[in-house]
C-alpha positions in Angstrom: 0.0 0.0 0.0 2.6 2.3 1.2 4.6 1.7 -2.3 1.7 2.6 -4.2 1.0 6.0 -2.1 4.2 6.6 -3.3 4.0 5.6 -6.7 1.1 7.9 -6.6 2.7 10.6 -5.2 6.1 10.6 -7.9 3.5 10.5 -11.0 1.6 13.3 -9.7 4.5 15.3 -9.2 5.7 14.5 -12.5 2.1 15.8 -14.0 2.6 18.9 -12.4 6.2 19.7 -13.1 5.7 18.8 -17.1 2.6 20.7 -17.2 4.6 23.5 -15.6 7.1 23.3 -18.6 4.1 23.2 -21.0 2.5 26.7 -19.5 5.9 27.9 -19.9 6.8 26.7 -23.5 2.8 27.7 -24.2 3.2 31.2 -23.0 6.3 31.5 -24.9 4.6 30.8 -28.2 1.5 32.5 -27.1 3.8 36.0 -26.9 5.5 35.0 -30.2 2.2 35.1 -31.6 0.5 38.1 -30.6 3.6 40.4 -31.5 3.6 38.2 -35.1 0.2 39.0 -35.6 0.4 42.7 -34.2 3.4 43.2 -36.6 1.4 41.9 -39.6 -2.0 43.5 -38.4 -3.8 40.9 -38.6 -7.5 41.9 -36.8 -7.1 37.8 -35.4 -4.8 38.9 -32.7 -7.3 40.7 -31.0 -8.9 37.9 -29.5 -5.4 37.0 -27.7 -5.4 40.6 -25.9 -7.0 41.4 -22.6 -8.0 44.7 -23.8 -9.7 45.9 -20.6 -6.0 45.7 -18.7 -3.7 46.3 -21.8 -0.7 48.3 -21.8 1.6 48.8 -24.6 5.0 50.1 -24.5 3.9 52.7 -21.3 0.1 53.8 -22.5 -2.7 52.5 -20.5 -4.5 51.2 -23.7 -7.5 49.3 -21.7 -8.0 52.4 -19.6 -8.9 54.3 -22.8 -11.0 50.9 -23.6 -12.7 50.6 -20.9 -14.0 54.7 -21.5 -15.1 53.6 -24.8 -19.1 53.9 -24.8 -20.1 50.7 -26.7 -19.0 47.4 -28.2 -18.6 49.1 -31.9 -16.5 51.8 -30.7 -14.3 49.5 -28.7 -13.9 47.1 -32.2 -13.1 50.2 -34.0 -10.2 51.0 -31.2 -9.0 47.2 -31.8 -8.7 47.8 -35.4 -7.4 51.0 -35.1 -4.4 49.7 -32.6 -4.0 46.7 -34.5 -3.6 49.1 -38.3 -1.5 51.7 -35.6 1.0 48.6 -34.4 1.5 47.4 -37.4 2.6 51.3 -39.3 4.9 51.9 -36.4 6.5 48.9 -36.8 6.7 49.1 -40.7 8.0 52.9 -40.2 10.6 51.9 -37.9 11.8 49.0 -40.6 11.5 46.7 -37.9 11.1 43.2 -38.8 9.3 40.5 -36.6 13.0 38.7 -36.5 14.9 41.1 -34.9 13.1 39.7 -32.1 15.3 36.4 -30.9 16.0 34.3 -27.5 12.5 34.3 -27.1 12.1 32.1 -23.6 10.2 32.6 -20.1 11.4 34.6 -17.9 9.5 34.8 -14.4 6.4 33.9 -13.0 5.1 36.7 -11.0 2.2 35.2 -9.8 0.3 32.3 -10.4 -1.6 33.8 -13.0 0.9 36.1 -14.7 3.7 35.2 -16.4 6.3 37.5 -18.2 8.2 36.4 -22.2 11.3 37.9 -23.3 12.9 38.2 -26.3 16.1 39.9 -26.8 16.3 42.3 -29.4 18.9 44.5 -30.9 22.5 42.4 -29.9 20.9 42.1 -26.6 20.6 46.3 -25.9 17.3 45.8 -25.5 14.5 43.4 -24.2 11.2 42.8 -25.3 8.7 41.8 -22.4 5.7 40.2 -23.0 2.8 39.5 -19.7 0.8 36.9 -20.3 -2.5 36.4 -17.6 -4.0 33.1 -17.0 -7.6 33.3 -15.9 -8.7 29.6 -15.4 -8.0 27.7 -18.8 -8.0 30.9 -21.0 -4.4 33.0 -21.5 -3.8 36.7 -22.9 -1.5 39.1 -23.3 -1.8 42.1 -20.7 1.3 44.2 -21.4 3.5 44.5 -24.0 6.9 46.3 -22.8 10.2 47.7 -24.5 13.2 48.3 -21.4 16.6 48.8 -22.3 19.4 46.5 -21.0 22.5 49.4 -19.8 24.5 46.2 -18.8 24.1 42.8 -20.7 26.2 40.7 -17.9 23.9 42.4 -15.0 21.5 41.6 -16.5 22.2 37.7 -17.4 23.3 37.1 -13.8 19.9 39.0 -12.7 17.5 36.7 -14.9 19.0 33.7 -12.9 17.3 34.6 -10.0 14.0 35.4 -11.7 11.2 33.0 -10.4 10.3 30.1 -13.1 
């Protein structure tokens, strides 16, 4: 009896631990994704965005959301963000590869996560928040910082919850 509790008890821990890895490597494609899709402005994308607690690259973009009067006006701002994404990025002559390393990086919470992907020889880093909410995941901040000290900031990550 006692070697099946046990038994028991290694397989569940197993479970848990690979599905751990899985939310990770999901979240990882998840952010991939939505800055793919923003990038290409595809409209799709929107359904991968909590738009009510979005914030991209410093503005508050689910605050103006949530002001918006009605359902029409708020698909109009989706498009409009989507079309907006997609010109900066074409203006800029960015290109969606730029973006590499893309990995997990912490776990604040158990229902947010952060993505990072490195971008420009590692000056600066890409952060993407992904927040669970039961089975359903989306991305609640997209974020731009600037890495002053690459070695600082490799030793740093270490320590980053996973």
């Amino acid at each position: 009896m006692k070697r099946l509790a046990a038994k028991t008890i290694m397989a569940v821990a197993a479970a848990v631990l690979l599905l751990t890895g899985c939310a990770a490597k999901d979240d990882v494609k998840l952010a991939r994704q939505v800055v793919t899709q923003l990038a290409q402005g595809r409209y799709s994308v929107r359904k991968l965005i909590d738009w009510e607690n979005f914030k991209a690259l410093d503005k508050n973009v689910g605050a103006d959301y949530k002001a918006l009067p009605n359902d029409k006006e708020k698909e109009g701002y989706q498009r409009s963000f989507i079309d907006g994404f997609k010109r900066g990025f074409v203006d800029q002559g960015a290109k969606v590869n730029a973006f590499y390393n893309w990995r997990f990086l912490a776990k604040v919470d158990p229902t947010l996560n952060i993505v990072a992907a490195n971008v420009h020889d590692d000056k600066f880093l890409l952060l993407v928040a992904i927040k669970h909410a039961g089975r359903t995941r989306k991305v609640v901040e997209l974020k731009i910082i600037q890495i002053l000290d690459p070695q600082k900031f490799r030793e740093m990550e270490q320590g980053f919850a996973k």
